[in-house]
Structures are given as C-alpha cells and as structure tokens.
N, C-alpha and C positions, 0 to 999 in steps of 0.2 A: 232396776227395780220393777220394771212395767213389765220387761219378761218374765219375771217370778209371780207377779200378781195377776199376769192374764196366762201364766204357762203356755206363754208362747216364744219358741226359741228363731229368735232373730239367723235370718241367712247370714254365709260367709263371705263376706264383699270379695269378689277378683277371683272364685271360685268355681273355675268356667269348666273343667275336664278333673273330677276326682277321679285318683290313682284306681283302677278297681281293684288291686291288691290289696288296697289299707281297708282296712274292717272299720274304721272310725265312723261314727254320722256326722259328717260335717256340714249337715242343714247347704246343700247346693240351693241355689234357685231361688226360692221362696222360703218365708217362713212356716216353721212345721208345728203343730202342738205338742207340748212336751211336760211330761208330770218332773218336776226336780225340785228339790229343796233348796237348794244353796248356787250361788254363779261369784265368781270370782273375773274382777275387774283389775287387769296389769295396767301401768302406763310407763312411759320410759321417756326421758325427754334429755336433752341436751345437758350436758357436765355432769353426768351421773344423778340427774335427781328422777327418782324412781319412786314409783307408790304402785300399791295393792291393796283392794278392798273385797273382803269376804263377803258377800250380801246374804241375808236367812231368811225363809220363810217362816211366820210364827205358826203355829200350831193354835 
C-alpha cells in the first residue's frame, strides 16, 4: 500500500544480474518511481494455503 501511495516501486530482492534479453523492468538495485494504479500481492504458504490481494489506487 505504501508503494502505491508514494508511487514508488520497491527493488527485487536477490536480483543481482537481470537477463538483458527479458524486456521486463524488474526495479534491479534500488527503488525506482513509478506512476501505477493497482499492485497485486501473492502469498503461498505450507499445505496449500494460498492468498492474493489486489490493492487500488482511489482516484
């Protein structure tokens, strides 16, 4: 939520050599500023128990 409210997009932890062939931005290093609406948070934990939350910027 703090990403979305300061539009700033958090680095990718353990992200030490991106591929140069992937066209992705996957924020290396540092965090980057970023204008985005919405961020999506997966979690996966032990015996199948699984959650996702869509997070939104209000307008």
């Amino acid at each position: 939520m703090l990403a979305l409210k300061h539009r700033i997009a958090p680095p990718t932890l353990n992200l030490d050599e991106p591929d140069p062939e992937c066209d992705l931005n996957c924020v290396p290093g540092a965090a980057q500023e970023a204008d985005f609406g919405v961020a999506l948070s997966v979690s996966a934990g032990l015996g199948g128990n699984n959650s996702a939350i869509l997070l939104g910027r209000v307008a």
